[in-house]
Biopython code that builds the backbone (N, CA, C, O; Angstrom):
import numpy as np
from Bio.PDB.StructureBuilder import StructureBuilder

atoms = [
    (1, "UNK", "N", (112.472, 113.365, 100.268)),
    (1, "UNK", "CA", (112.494, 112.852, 98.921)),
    (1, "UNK", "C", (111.103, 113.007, 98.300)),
    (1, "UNK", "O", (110.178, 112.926, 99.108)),
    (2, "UNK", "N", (110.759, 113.228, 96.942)),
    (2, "UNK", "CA", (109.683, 113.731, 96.789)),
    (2, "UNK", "C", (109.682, 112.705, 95.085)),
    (2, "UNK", "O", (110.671, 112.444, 94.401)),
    (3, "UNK", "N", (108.719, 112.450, 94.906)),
    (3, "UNK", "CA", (108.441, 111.205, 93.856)),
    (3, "UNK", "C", (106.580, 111.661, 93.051)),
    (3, "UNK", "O", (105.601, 112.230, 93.535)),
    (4, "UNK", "N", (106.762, 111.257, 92.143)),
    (4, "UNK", "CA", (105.582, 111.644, 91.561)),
    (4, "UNK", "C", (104.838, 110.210, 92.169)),
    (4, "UNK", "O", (105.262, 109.249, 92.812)),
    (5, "UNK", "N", (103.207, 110.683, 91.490)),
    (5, "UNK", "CA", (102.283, 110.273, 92.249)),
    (5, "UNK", "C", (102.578, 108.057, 91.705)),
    (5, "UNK", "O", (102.313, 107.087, 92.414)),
    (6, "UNK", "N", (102.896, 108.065, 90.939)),
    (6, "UNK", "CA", (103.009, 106.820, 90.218)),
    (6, "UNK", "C", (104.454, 106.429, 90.116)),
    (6, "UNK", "O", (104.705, 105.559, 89.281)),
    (7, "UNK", "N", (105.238, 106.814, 90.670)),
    (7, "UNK", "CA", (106.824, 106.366, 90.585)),
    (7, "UNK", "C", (107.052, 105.558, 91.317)),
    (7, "UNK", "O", (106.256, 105.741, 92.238)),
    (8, "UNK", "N", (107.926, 104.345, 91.639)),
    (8, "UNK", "CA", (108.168, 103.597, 92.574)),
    (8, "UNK", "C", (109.501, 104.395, 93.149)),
    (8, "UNK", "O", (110.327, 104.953, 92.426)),
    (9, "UNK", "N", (109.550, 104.326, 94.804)),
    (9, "UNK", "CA", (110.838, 104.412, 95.256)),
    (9, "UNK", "C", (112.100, 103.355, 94.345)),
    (9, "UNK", "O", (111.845, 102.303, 93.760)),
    (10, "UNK", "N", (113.361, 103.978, 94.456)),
    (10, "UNK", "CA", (114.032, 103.090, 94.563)),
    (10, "UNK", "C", (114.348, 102.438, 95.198)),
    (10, "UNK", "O", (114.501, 101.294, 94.769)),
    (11, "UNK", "N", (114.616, 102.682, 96.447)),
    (11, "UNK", "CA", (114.718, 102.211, 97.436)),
    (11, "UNK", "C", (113.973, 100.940, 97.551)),
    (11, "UNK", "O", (114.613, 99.901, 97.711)),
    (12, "UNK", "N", (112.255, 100.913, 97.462)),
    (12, "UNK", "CA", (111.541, 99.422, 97.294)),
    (12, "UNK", "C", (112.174, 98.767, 95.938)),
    (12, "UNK", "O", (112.300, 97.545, 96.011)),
    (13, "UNK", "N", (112.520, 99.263, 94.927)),
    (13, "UNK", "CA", (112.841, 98.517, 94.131)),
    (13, "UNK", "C", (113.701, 97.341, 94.266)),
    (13, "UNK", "O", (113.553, 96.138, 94.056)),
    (14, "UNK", "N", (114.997, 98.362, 94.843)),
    (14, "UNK", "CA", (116.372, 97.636, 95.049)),
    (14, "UNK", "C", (115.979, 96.596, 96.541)),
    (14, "UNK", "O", (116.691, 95.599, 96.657)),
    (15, "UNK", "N", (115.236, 96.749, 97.288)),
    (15, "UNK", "CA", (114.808, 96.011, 98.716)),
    (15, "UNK", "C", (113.748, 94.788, 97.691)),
    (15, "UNK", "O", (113.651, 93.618, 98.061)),
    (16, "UNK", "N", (113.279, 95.126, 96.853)),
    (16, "UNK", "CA", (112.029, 93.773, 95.909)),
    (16, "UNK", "C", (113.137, 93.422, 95.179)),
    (16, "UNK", "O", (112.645, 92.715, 94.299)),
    (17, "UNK", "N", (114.409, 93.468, 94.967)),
    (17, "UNK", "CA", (115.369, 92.719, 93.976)),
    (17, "UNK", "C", (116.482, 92.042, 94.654)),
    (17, "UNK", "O", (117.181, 91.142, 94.189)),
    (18, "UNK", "N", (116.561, 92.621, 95.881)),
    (18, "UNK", "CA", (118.096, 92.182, 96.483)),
    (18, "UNK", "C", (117.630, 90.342, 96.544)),
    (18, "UNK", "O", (118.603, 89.611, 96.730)),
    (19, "UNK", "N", (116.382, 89.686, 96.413)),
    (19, "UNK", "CA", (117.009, 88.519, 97.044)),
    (19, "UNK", "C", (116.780, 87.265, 95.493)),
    (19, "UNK", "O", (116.745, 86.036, 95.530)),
    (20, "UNK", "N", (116.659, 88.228, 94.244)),
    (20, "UNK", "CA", (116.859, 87.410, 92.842)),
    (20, "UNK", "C", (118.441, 87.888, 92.054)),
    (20, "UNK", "O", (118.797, 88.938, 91.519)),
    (21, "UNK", "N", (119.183, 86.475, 92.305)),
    (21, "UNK", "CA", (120.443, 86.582, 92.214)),
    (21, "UNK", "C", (120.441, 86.071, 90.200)),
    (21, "UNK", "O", (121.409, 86.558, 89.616)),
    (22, "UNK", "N", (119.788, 85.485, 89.574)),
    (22, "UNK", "CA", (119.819, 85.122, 88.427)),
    (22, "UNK", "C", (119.146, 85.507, 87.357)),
    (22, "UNK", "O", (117.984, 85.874, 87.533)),
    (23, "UNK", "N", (119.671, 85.514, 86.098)),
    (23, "UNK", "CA", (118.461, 86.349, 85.221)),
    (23, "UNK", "C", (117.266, 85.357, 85.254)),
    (23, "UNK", "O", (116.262, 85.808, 84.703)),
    (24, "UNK", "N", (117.163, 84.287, 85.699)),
    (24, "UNK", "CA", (115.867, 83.056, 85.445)),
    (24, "UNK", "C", (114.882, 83.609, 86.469)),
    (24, "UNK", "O", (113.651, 83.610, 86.492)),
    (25, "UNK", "N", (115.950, 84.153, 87.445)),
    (25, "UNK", "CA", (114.774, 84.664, 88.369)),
    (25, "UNK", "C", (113.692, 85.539, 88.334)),
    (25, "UNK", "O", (112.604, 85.520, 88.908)),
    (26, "UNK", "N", (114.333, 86.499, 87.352)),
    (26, "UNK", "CA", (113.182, 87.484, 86.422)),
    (26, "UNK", "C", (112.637, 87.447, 85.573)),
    (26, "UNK", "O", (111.755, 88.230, 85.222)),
    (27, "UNK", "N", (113.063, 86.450, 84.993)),
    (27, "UNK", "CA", (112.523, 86.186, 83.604)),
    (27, "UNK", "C", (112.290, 84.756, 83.219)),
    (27, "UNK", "O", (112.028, 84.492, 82.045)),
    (28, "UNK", "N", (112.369, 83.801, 84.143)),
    (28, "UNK", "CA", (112.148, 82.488, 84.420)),
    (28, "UNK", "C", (110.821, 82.283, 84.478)),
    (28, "UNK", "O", (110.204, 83.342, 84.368)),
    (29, "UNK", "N", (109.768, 80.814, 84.680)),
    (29, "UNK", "CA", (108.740, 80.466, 85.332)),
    (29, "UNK", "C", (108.865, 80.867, 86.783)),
    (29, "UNK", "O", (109.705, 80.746, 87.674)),
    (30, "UNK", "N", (107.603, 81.423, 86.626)),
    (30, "UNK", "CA", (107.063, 82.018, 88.203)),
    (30, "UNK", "C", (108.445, 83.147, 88.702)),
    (30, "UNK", "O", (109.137, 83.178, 89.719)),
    (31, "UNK", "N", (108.427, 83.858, 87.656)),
    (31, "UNK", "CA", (109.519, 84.718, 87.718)),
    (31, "UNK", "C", (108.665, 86.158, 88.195)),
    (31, "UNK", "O", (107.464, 86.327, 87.986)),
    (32, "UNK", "N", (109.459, 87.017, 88.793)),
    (32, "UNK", "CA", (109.097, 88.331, 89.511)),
    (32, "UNK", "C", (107.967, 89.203, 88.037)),
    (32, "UNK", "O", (106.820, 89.607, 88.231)),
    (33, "UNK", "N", (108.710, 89.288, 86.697)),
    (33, "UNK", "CA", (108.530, 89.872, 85.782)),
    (33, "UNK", "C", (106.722, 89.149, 85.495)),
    (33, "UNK", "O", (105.745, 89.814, 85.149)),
    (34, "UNK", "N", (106.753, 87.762, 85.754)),
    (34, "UNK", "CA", (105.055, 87.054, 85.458)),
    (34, "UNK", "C", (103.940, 87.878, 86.634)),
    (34, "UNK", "O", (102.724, 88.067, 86.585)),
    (35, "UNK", "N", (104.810, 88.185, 87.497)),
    (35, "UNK", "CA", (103.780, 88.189, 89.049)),
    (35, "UNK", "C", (103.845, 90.019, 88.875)),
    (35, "UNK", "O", (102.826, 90.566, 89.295)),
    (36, "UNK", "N", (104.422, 90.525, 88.572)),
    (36, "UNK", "CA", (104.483, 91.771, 88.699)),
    (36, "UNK", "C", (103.334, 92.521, 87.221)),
    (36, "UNK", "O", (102.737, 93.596, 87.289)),
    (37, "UNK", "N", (103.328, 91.506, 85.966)),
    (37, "UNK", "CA", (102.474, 91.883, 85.066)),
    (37, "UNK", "C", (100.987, 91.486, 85.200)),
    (37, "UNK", "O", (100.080, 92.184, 84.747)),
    (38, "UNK", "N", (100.792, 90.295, 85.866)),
    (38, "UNK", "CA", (99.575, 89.741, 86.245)),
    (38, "UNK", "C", (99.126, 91.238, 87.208)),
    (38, "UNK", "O", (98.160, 91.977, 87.018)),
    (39, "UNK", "N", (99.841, 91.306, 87.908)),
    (39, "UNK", "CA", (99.368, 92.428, 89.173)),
    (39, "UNK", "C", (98.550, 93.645, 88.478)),
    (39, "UNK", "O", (97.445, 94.130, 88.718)),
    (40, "UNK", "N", (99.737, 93.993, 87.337)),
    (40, "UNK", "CA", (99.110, 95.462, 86.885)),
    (40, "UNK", "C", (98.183, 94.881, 85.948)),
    (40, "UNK", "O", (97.416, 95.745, 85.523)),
    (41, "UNK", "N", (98.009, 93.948, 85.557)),
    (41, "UNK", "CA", (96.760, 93.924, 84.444)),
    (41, "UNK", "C", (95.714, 93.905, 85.234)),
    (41, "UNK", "O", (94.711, 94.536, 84.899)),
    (42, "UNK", "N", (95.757, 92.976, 86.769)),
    (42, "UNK", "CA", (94.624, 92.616, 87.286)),
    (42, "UNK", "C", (94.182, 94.274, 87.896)),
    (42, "UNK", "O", (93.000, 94.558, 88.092)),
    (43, "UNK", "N", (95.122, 95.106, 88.106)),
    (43, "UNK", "CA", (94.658, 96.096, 88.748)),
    (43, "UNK", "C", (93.983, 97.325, 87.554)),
    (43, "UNK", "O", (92.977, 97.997, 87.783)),
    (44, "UNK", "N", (94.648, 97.383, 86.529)),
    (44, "UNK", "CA", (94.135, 97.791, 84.729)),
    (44, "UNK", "C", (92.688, 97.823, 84.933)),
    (44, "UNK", "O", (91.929, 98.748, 85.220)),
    (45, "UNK", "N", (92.425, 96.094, 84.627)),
    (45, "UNK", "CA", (91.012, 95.899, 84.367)),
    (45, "UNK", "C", (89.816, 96.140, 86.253)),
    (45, "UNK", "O", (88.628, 95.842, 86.373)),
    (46, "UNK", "N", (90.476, 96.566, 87.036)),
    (46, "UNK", "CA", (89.671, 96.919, 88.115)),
    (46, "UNK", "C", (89.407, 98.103, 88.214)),
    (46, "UNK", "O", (88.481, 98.512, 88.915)),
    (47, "UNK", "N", (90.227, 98.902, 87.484)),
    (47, "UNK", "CA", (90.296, 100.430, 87.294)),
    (47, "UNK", "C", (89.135, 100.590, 86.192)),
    (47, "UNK", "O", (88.312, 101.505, 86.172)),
    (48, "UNK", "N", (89.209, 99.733, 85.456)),
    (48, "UNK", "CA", (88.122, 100.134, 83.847)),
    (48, "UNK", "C", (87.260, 99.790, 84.023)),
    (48, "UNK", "O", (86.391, 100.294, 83.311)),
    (49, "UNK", "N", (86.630, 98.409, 85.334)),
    (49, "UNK", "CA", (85.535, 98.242, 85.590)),
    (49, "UNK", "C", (84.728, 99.131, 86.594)),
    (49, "UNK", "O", (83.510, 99.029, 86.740)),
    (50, "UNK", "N", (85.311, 99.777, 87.090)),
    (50, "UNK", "CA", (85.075, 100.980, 88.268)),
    (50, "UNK", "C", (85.084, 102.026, 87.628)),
    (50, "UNK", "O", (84.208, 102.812, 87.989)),
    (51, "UNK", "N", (85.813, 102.415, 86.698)),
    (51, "UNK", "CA", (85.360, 103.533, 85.608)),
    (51, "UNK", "C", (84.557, 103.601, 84.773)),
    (51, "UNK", "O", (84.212, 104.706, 84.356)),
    (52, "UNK", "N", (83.809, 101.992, 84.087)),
    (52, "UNK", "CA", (82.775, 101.796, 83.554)),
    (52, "UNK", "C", (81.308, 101.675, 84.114)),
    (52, "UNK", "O", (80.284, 102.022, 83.525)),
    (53, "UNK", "N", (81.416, 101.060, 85.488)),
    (53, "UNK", "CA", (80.097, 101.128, 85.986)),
    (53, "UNK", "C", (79.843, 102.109, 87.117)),
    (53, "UNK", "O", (78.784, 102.163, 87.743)),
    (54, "UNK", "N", (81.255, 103.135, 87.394)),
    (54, "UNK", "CA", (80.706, 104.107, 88.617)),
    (54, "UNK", "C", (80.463, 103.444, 90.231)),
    (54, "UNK", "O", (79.424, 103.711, 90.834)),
    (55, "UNK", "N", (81.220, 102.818, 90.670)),
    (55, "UNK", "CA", (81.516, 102.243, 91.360)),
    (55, "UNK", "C", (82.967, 100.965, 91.487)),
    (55, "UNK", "O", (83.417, 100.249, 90.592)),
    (56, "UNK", "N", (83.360, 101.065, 92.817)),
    (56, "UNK", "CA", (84.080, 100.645, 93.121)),
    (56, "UNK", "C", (83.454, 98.792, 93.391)),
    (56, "UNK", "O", (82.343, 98.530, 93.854)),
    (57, "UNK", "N", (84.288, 97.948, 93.049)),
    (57, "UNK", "CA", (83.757, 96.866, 93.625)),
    (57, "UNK", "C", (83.039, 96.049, 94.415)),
    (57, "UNK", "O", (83.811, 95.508, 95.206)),
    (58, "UNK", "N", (82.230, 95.797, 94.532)),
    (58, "UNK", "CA", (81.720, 95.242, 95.912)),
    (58, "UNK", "C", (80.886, 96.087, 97.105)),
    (58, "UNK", "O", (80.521, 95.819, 98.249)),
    (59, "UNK", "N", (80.763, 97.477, 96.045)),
    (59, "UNK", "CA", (79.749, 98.471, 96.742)),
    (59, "UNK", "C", (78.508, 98.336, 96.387)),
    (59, "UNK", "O", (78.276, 98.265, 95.181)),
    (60, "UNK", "N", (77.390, 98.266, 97.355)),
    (60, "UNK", "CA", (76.718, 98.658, 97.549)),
    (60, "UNK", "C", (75.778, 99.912, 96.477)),
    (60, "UNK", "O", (75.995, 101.114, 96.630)),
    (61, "UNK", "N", (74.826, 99.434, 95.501)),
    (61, "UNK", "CA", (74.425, 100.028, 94.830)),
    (61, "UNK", "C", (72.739, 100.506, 94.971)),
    (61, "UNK", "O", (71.760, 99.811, 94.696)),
    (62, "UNK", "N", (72.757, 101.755, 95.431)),
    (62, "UNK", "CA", (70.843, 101.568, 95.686)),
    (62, "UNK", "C", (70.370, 101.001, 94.744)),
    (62, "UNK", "O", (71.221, 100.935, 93.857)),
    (63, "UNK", "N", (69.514, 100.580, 94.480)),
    (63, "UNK", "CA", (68.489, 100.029, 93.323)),
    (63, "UNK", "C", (67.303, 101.056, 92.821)),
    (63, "UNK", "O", (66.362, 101.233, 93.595)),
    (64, "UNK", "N", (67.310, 101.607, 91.796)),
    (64, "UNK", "CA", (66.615, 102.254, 91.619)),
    (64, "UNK", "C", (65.037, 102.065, 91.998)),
    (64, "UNK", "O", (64.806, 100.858, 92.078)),
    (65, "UNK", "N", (63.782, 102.913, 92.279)),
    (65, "UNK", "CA", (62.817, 102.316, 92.287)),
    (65, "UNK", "C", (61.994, 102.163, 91.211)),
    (65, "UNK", "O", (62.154, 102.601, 90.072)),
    (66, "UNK", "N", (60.999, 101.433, 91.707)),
    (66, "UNK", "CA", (60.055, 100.505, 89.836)),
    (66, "UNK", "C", (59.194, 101.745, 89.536)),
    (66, "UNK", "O", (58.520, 102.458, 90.279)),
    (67, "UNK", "N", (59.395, 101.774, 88.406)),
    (67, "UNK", "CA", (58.487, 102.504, 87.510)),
    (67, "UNK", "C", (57.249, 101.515, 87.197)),
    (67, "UNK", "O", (57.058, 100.321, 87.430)),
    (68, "UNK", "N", (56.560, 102.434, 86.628)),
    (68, "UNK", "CA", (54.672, 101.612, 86.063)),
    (68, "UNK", "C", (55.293, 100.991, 84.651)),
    (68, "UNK", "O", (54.479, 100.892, 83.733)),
    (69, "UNK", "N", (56.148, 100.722, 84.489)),
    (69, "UNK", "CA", (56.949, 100.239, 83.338)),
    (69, "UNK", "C", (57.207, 99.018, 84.046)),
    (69, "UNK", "O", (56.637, 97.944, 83.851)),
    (70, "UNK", "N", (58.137, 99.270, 84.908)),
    (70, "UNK", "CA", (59.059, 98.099, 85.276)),
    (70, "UNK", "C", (58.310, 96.753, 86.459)),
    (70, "UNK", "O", (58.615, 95.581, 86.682)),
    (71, "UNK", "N", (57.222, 97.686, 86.994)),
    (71, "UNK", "CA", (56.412, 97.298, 88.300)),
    (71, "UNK", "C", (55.559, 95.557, 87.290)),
    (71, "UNK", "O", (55.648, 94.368, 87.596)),
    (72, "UNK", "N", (54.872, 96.199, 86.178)),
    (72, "UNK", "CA", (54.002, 95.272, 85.090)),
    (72, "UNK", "C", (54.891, 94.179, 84.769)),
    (72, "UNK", "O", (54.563, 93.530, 83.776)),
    (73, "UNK", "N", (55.880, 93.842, 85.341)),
    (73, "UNK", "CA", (56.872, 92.888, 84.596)),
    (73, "UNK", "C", (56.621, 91.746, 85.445)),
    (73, "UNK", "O", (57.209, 90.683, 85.241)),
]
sb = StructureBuilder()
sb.init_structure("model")
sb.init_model(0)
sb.init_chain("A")
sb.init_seg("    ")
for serial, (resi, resn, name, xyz) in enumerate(atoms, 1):
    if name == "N":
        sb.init_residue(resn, " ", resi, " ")
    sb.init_atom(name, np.array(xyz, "f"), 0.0, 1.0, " ", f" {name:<3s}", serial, name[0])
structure = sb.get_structure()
């Protein structure tokens, strides 16, 4: 089976749905639809902060060294 790089199986889909029997369940408080949008936003803004500063989170950044600028401070 062959799926693009961003597609979900169906297969996980229908296996992440078999055990919400009601529409409240998806669309209720603390419903699949709240936890599943939190996810991609939280993962959104981890992508734009790693695309904005050139690094991945929690790496390790050399520090540049002091200039005769920065040394006088």
């Amino acid at each position: 089976m062959t799926t693009k790089k961003h597609e979900v199986p169906q297969e996980l889909l229908a296996s992440r749905l078999a055990d919400y029997k009601k529409p409240e369940d998806l669309i209720g408080e603390n419903d699949l639809l709240k936890q599943l949008t939190k996810l991609l936003v939280e993962k959104a803004l981890d992508a734009e902060l790693t695309e904005h500063l050139g690094h991945e989170r929690h790496e390790a950044v050399a520090t540049p060294a002091a200039t005769p600028a920065t040394a006088r401070a």
